[in-house]
C-alpha positions, 0 to 999 in steps of 0.5 A: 500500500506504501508504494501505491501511496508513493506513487499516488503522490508523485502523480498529485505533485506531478499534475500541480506541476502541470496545472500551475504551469498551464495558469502562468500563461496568463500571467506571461501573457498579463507581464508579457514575459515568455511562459518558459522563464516561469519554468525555468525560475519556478523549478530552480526556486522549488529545487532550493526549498526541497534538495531532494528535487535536485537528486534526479540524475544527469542521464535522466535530464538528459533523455527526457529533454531529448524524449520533448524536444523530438515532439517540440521538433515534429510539430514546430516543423509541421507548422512551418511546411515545406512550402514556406521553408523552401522561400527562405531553405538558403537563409535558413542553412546559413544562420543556422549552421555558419552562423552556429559556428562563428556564434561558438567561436565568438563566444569562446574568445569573449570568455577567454580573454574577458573573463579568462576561462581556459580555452577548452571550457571556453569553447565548450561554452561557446559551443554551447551557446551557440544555437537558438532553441526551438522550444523557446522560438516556437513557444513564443513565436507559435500563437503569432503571425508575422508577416514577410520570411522573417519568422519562418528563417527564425523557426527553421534557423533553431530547428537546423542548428541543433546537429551543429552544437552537438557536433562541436560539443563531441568534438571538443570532447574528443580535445579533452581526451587528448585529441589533437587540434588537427585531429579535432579540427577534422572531428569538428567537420566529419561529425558535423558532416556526418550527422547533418546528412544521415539525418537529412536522408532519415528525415526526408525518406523517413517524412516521404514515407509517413506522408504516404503512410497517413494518406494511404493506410486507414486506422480502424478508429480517429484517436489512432492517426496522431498516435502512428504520427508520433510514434514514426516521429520517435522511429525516425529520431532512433533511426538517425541516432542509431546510424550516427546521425542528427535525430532531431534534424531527421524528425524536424524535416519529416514534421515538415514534409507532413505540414503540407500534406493533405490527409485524413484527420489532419486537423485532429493530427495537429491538434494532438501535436500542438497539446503534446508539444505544450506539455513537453515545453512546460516538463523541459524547462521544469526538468532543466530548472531543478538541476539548478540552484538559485541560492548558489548561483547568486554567490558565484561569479556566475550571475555577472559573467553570464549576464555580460555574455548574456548582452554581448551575445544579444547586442554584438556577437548575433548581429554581426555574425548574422548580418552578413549571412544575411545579405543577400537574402530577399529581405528587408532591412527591417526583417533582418534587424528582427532576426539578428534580435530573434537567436532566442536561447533555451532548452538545447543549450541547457541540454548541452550545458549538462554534456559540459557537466558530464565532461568533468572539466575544472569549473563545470559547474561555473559554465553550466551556472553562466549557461542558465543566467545566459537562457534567462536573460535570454528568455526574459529579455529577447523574447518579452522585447520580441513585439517590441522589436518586431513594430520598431522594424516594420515588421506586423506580429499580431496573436492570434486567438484561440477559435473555440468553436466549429462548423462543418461536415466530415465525408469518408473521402477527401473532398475534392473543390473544397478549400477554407482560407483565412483571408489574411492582410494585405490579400487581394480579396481584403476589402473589396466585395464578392462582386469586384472579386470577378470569381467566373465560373469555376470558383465560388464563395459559398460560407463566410464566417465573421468573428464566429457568425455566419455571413449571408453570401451576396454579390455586395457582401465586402470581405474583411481581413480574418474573415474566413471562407468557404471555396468551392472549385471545378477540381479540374480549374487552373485557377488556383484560389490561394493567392486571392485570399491569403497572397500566396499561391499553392501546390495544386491538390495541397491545403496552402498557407491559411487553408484547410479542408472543409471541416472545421470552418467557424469562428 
């Protein structure tokens, strides 16, 4: 009966956790600083009040951080798609692997000659800090829209960059068993090589077949559709890792092959995904807290030298190692600004910071301590300013709201004609009447949903921004109504950017 109470208990405390963390989204909502730092500060405040929270060990840390941040990957992912990654795949590639490195070199020589940590801590350090964290970007970024490249190259930037942190942190490892600078140089490269294409090729093949699995194999009952999704997610993860590859970079690319493909319960697979990736967000960031202690970093040297790379990182390093990277992207200045503004740190380089505390090294305690000062000025700083920062740049990020309610009809087959739109700003229909859109014979609006109510379609009828739309099309058309009501045209017989199938269309 002991051990049913104990577990019985562990459950309670576990779903308080749980509970407590979903209210504070009100509150970062309410003090416009990002839900993680609650996390992140509440887990450490708790691990000094009860010690015994701290005993959970470094392994342990380790894989359930890794067990989230493949769910966090796969849905970050299918928000983003193929189609929007393709727009901006170079700008994307650059900052998140050229830019890691030279993020990782800066860095270490700030730590060594400012602040003189021996050259290999330094660099591990560096290494460490290097990459945005897609569990920070997507958390912030996920209930906004921005419009232009920008958030897309922010999204795909921390989904592409974990492999190259990893790499350079096996690496210099490998130095402090006694590796050579050559030998390590050579390390740094065949890793990195290494893991990027294994998991590449895991990720594309991998997301090729779980497309074709989720249009083509039926499942005797709807709950089982985004279980196969996830299930896959982590096969493919353990694929590339078994083969020496980047698991998380496989399971990001098949996430993003699956976001623009049509299938069966498609919606509810998202959904599923979304909720689950909140929930690993929330048990990262109160996983990684606990291994931390708050009255202990206030006596160190930690706090200070963690907050002045902390604001060197922000406002030097990033900008001038991303502002050439990005040159000759199709940007504008205002949308470069904010990516130099966005490299948000969080879970992977805490992640990696436990690697520095496995290593042994001779103050890795004190770099793993600068590390968590370094993600919440991070957290607390970069991502309270991000809208801040997105008006001074010209660049519109608005929330958006949760759509509680529903309208619609489900078919045994995919509906062919049928597409819903939001219309969304800037879009040719924005303004203008059913009439002035000159629809012709092969495309018509036959719902329209304003702020939850139901429109009657007339010729007069003027559409708005956020209205949403119901399109039925001749399937054999060449016109494709994407680009009328969200600016974008998409691939034919694929639900574009602010669309999706029938089902669901309300307010």
């Amino acid at each position: 009966m002991d051990g049913i109470e104990s577990f019985g208990l562990t459950l309670l405390i576990a779903a308080l956790v749980v509970s407590v963390a979903l209210l504070s989204n009100r509150i970062s909502a309410a003090l416009k600083v990002p839900a993680p730092a609650f996390f992140l500060v509440a887990a450490a405040a708790a691990s000094d009040l009860v010690p015994s929270l701290r005993e959970v060990s470094l392994g342990v840390v380790e894989n359930v951080v890794t067990v989230a941040l493949v769910v966090i990957l796969f849905d970050g992912g299918m928000t983003i798609g193929v189609r929007k990654l393709r727009s901006v795949l170079g700008s994307v590639l650059s900052t998140g692997v050229f830019g890691t490195f030279l993020t990782a070199g800066a860095l270490a020589l700030a730590a060594h000659l400012l602040f003189g940590l021996p050259w290999l801590l330094a660099l591990l350090l560096g290494a460490a800090l290097a990459p945005t964290d897609p569990a920070v970007v997507f958390s912030v970024l996920g209930n906004r829209e921005i419009t232009g490249r920008a958030g897309t190259v922010i999204q795909g930037e921390s989904g592409a960059n974990d492999p190259v942190g990893i790499a350079l942190l096996l690496s210099l490892a490998g130095i402090a068993a006694g590796t050579g600078f050559g030998d390590a140089t050579l390390g740094v490269l065949g890793q990195f090589a290494l893991e990027m294409g294994i998991g590449a090729a895991v990720g594309l093949v991998g997301g090729w077949l779980l497309v074709q699995l989720v249009r083509r194999v039926e499942m005797p009952a709807e709950g089982l559709y985004p279980l196969r999704t996830l299930a896959v997610s982590f096969v493919l993860y353990g694929a590339a890792t078994v083969a020496h590859g980047s698991g998380f970079l496989a399971v990001f690319i098949a996430g993003v092959l699956v976001g623009d493909a049509a299938a069966p319960f498609k919606r509810e697979i998202e959904r599923f995904h979304s909720s689950l990736a909140s929930l690993a967000e929330i048990t990262t960031f109160v996983v990684l807290g606990l291994t931390v202690s708050l009255s202990a970093l206030v006596t160190t040297d930690a706090w200070w030298i963690g907050l002045a790379l902390a604001v060197l990182l922000t406002f030097v390093v990033r900008p001038l190692v991303v502002a050439p990277l990005l040159a000759a992207a199709r940007m504008s200045r205002g949308e470069r600004a904010f990516v130099m503004w966005s490299g948000l740190k969080g879970a992977v380089p805490i992640l990696l910071g436990t690697y520095i505390l496995a290593s042994d090294q001779g103050q890795d305690v004190l770099a793993y301590e600068i590390i968590f000062v370094v993600v919440l000025f991070s957290v607390v700083v970069q991502g309270g300013l991000l809208p801040v920062v997105a008006a001074r740049c010209g660049i519109t990020m608005r929330e958006l709201p949760p759509r509680p309610w529903a309208l619609g009809i489900r078919t045994d087959r995919e509906p062919e004609g049928a597409r819903r739109f939001r219309i969304t700003a800037g879009a040719p229909a924005a303004g203008r009447t059913v009439e002035e859109l000159h629809l012709g014979d092969d495309l018509w609006i036959s719902l329209v949903v304003r702020k939850g109510r139901q429109l009657r379609v007339r010729a007069d009828l003027t559409l708005g921004e956020d209205d949403e739309v119901l399109v039925l099309t001749d399937p054999d058309a060449e016109t494709d109504p994407a680009a009328l009501f969200t600016g974008r045209a998409s691939r034919r017989g694929v639900a574009g950017e602010g669309s999706e199938s029938p089902e669901g269309c309300a307010g």
